[in-house]
C-alpha positions in Angstrom: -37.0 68.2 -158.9 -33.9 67.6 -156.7 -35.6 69.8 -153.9 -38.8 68.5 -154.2 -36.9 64.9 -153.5 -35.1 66.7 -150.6 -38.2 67.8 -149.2 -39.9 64.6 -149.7 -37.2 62.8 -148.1 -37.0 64.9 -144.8 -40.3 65.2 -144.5 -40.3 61.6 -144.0 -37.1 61.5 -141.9 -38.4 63.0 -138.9 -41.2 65.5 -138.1 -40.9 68.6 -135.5 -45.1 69.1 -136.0 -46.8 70.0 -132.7 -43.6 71.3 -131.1 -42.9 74.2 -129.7 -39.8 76.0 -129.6 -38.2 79.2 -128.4 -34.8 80.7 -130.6 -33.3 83.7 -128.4 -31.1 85.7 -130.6 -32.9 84.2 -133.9 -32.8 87.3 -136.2 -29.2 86.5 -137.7 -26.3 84.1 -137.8 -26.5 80.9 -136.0 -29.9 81.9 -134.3 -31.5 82.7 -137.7 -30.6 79.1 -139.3 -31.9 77.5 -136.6 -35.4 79.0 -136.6 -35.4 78.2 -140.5 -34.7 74.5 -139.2 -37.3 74.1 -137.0 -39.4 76.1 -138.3 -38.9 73.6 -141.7 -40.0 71.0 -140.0 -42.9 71.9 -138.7 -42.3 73.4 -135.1 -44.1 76.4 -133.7 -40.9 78.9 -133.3 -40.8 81.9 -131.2 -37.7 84.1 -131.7 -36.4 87.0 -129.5 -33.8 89.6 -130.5 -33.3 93.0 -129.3 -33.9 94.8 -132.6 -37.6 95.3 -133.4 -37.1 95.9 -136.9 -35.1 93.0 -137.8 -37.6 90.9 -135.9 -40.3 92.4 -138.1 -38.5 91.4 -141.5 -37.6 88.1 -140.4 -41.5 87.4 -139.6 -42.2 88.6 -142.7 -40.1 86.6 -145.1 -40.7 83.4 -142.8 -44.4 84.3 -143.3 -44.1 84.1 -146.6 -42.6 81.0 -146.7 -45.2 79.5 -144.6 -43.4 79.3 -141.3 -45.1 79.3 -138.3 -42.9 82.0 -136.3 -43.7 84.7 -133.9 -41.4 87.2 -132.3 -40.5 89.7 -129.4 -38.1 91.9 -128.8 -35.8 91.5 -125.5 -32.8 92.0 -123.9 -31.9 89.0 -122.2 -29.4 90.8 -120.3 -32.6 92.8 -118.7 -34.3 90.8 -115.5 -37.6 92.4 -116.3 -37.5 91.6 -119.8 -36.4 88.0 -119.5 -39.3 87.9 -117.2 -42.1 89.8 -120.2 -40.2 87.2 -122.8 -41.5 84.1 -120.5 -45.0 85.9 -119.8 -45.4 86.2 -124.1 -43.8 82.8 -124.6 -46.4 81.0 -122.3 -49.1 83.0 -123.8 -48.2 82.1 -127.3 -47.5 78.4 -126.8 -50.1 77.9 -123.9 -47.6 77.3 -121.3 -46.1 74.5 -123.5 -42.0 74.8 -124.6 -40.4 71.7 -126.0 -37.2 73.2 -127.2 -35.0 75.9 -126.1 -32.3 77.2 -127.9 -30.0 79.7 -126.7 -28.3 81.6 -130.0 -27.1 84.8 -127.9 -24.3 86.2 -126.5 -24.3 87.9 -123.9 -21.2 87.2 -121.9 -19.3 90.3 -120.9 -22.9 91.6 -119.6 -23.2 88.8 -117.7 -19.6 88.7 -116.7 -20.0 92.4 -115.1 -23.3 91.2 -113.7 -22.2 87.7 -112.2 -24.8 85.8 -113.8 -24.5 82.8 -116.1 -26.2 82.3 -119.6 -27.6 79.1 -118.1 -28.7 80.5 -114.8 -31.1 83.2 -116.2 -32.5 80.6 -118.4 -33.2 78.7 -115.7 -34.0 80.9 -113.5 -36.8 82.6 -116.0 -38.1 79.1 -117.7 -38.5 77.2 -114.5 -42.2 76.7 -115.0 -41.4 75.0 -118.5 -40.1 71.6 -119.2 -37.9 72.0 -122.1 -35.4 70.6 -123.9 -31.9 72.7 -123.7 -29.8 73.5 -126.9 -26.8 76.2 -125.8 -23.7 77.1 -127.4 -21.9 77.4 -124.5 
């Protein structure tokens, strides 16, 4: 009963329906609580993580709780596959992102590389206006 009330009490709260949202790094940790989040309150979620098989169980279980997630797996550290992650997120949200969430890290990479977190985002969502969440 107390999580029925819970439930009935967000759901009144505030709604994420018709949103979209894209989770990098959404498979564990900090990453995976968020999509459960969103995903809980009604956004569209797409999650990236560089393991195919963990991407495949999390779409599972979330499928079976009725969650509305989809998933790819990328190395955000890889130009060319930041670049295949937009192509798939546009596809699947028909060139509509809301909400970006960046729940990876991928510093020393990027330290070696010269490249900031927030300047590969940028540079590979450009064509999206989004809201930015980062940990940084």
């Amino acid at each position: 009963m107390a999580s029925e009330e819970l439930m009935s009490c967000r759901d009144k709260r505030w709604s994420l329906k018709g949103m979209t949202a894209l989770v990098t790094g959404g498979t564990r940790g900090i990453g995976y609580a968020i999509v459960e989040e969103l995903a809980g309150f009604g956004a569209v979620v797409h999650t990236c993580s560089r393991n195919q098989k963990e991407i495949d169980e999390r779409l599972k279980e979330w499928a079976g709780k009725g969650y509305k997630v989809s998933g790819s797996a990328c190395d955000l550290s890889s130009r060319a596959q930041q670049e295949e992650l937009m192509k798939t997120v546009c596809s699947v949200f028909d060139g509509k992102l809301n909400i970006l969430v960046s729940s990876i890290y991928i510093y020393s990479t990027l330290k070696w590389s010269g490249m900031s977190l927030h300047k590969i985002l940028f540079n590979c969502l450009n064509t999206f206006p989004v809201t930015i969440v980062s940990q940084d």
